[in-house]
C-alpha angles and dihedrals in degrees: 000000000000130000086251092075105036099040112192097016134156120234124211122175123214127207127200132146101287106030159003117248125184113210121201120219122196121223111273091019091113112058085083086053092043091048084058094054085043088064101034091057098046097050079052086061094037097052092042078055097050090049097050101047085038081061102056110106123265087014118143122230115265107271122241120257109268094059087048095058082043087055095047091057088045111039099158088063101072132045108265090248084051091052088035089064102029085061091047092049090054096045078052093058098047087047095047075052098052082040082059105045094046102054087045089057090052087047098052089041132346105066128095117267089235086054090040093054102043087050090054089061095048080245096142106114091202101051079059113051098114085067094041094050079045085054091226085122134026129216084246092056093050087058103045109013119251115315094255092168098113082043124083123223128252076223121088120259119284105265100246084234080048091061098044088047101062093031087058099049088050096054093044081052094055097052089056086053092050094042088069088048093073108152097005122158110260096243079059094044083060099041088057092056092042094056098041084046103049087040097055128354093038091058088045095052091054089058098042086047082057090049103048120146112250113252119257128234095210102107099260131154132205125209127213112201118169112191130186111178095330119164089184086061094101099049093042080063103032095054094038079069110032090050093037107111077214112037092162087059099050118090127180134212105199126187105197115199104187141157119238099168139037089351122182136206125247119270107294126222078266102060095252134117113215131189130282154188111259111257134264125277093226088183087055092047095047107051085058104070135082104266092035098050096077087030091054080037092060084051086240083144120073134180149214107169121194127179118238100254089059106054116117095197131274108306092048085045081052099040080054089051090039090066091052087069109101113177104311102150091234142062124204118168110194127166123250091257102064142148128191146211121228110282095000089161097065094045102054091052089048083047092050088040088057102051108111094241147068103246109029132172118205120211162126142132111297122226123263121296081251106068118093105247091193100055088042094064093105095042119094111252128235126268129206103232105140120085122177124177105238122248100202118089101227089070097043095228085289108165115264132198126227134227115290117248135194105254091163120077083196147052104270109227081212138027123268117234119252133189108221137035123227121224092219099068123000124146114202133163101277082243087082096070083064094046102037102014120179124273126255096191099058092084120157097015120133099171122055112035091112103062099042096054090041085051096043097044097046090052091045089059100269120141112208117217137183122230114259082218137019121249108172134045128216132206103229099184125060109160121181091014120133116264122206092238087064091070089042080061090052102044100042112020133291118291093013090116098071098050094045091045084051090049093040091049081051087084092052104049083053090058084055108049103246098159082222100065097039117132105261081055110051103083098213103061085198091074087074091048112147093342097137082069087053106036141085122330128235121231082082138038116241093220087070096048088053089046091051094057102039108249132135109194090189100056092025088234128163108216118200098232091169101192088103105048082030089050111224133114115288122238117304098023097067090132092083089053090111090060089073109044089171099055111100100234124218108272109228107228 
């Protein structure tokens, strides 16, 4: 509220876990406040005086009220100490009651509605230090409610329409939010996502966490295909289907970003942006062929649509898709500009059957949409083994991941390990979205996804694996095509984009230990909401991830490890050595 409508005001800001309020006070309002802190102080010094006459020795204990009041109509009847204390028992007492009485009139109405409601839900830490000092709660708990992801609901399982409809109307809420935000400053651009987030859709991802549907054991698998203003949308789903071994058991969940007014091209080798046609509805399209109509029909597809203005970049895109799985046993991520080999399907979950481990991942970056997948299938495929920290500053020194290469000059029975999973093409058991599910507070990043999936998933027990082929294709270059932060650009102001995405990644290089981004250092305490709910998991340190893969975030040094481009095993996992007999393995001085 601005100074133009509380004139003379008094301004007092209030810290908790999530977030920074400012409560304005009128002028007067607070004799009734004040007269709270005047009794409670003097019951303070009122009770101090009752213990320590109640200590002296041979001393009776304070009598109750009713023979005080007795004792105030009969003084001559008690010793003047005894009178002294029984009066003071009974001026205890009235003020315990307007004690009382006050806190219960802060609680009914003059308290904030942040402190109302945290009280409500029992949500004051430190109303609650005696369990915290037990150790029933932590502080953590008391934040955010008990992590009951690994836990089921008494409560049916979320309606798949009942997902995408909330999920629809929040992200048509937030643009509103955002459209009065016109020229904000990009720490208020965040905060206004932050507030609406942990307000709204993070409550509701901890219930859907805890109603979710069971996973099948039917052989399913479920798609994820995020799309902004793809036209290779349509043939990404058209050919997933038409090459799959098991179309039936294939089902998408598409988020479709298009433009349906006043769209405009991507960025031309001139610098310009010219008009164009909206883009196509590929579900739409889809569904109206041949092969689409029984499989739309079957309701395989589904869809979450959002119009361009509203994108918040591609892991939010994939958090949103991640919520249209519903039990299918298995879990594939591609991007919206794929091609695919016959039966590709089938061969990724042979690939991720045969992984020496009990929870494996499957990933890397696929070859370009030119090769020829089918006459590949006896030609190693290529592994992710190279991460640098990036030098530019639009990218915050995050940890990228270079291109994948060949290192095999044959097809591999098993799948090499790898140390990192790539966002365009991975393959997990569909468990993993309970135990590491995606974040909703990672919105408008472009940089970064990658590592901290591949982070999360590998301490959470996850073993990451390459594919021994190769069964999609990507299209790596897509010049002159729209990009969402353009549309950030156009709905908040130019150049917005680069310093959101920094303080966004913000949350990410904490997770990751970079000393830079440690919590006394980040500046906005929002950014670690709930990140506790979202971080590493804990059947495995990260120090020994990072160690694994080579990388110092401190130093920002890259460290040659080997065992991925060499092809064995890394440290700690040496009993599946015999499984590749071609891997040079570390020699022991």
């Amino acid at each position: 509220m601005g100074s133009d409508h509380v004139p003379l005001a008094k301004h007092y800001t209030l810290h908790d876990k999530d977030s920074t309020m400012t409560i304005i006070r009128r002028p007067g309002s607070g004799s009734r406040k004040r007269s709270v802190l005047c009794v409670v102080c003097t019951v303070m010094i009122v009770l101090g005086s009752l213990l320590a006459l109640a200590w002296l020795p041979g001393q009776p204990s304070p009598p109750s009220v009713s023979s005080a009041s007795g004792i105030e109509a009969h003084p001559e009847l008690v010793p003047a100490s005894s009178l002294s204390r029984n009066a003071l028992a009974t001026v205890v007492h009235r003020k315990r009651q307007d004690l009382a009485n006050a806190l219960r009139t802060l609680e009914e109405g003059n308290l904030p509605y942040r402190l109302r409601a945290l009280r409500k839900n029992h949500q004051i830490v430190g109303e609650r230090l005696a369990e915290v000092k037990a150790g029933t709660e932590t502080v953590e708990e008391i934040l955010h409610g008990h992590d009951m992801s690994h836990h089921l609901s008494e409560k049916p399982p979320m309606e798949l329409q009942e997902v995408i409809q909330y999920l629809d109307e929040w992200i048509h809420e937030l643009h509103q939010v955002l459209l009065s935000l016109k020229h904000a400053t990009f720490e208020g651009v965040w905060q206004a996502y932050h507030d609406l987030a942990v307000s709204t859709l993070y409550p509701w991802d901890r219930e859907y966490l805890q109603r979710m549907p069971p996973r099948r054991d039917d052989g399913s698998i479920f798609l994820s295909v995020a799309t902004y203003r793809d036209e290779n949308c349509y043939n990404t789903v058209y050919n997933a289907y038409a090459k799959a071994k098991n179309p039936d058991q294939l089902f998408i969940g598409l988020v479709q970003q298009n433009c349906h007014a006043d769209c405009k091209s991507g960025v031309l080798a001139n610098r310009s942006m010219v008009a164009v046609p909206p883009d196509e509805d590929c579900h739409q399209r889809f569904c109206d062929t041949e092969l689409g109509m029984p499989i739309c029909a079957n309701q395989q597809v589904r869809v979450l649509n959002i119009n361009e203005p509203e994108s918040l970049g591609p892991y939010a895109a994939r958090y949103f898709a991640s919520k249209l799985w519903y039990g299918e046993q298995w879990y594939m991520q591609i991007d919206a500009h794929m091609t695919f080999a016959t039966h590709w399907d089938q061969i990724s979950i042979n690939m991720l059957h045969k992984a020496p481990s009990a929870k494996p991942i499957l990933s890397h970056y696929p070859p370009g949409h030119t090769a020829n997948l089918d006459h590949r299938s006896n030609i190693a495929g290529a592994r992710l083994c190279g991460p640098v920290f990036a030098t530019s500053d639009l990218e915050s020194q995050i940890v990228r991941l270079e291109g994948g290469r060949v290192y095999d000059q044959a097809l591999l029975e098993y799948p090499a390990f790898a140390p990192f999973t790539a966002a365009g093409y991975f393959v997990a058991h569909s468990d993993f979205l309970r135990q590491v599910p995606f974040d909703p507070f990672l919105p408008w990043i472009f940089m970064g996804e990658e590592i901290i999936m591949s982070s999360r998933l590998w301490t959470a027990g996850y073993d990451i694996f390459s594919p021994s082929q190769s069964v999609v294709g990507h299209i790596y270059v897509r010049r002159h095509k729209p990009k969402f932060w353009e549309s950030v650009h156009r709905l908040l102001s130019y150049g917005i984009h680069n310093p959101l995405q920094a303080m966004v990644l913000e949350r990410i290089k904490f997770q990751l230990g970079y000393p830079e981004a440690s919590r006394d250092m980040i500046v906005h305490k929002s950014l670690l909401t709930a990140v506790e709910q979202y971080g590493m998991g804990n059947e495995r340190p990260l120090e020994e991830y990072l160690r694994l893969v080579g990388l110092n975030v401190t130093t920002k040094e890259v460290t040659y490890t080997g065992w991925c481009e060499e092809g064995y095993p890394p440290p700690g996992f040496e009993r599946y050595n015999n499984l590749y007999p071609n891997g040079k393995l570390r020699q022991k001085p």
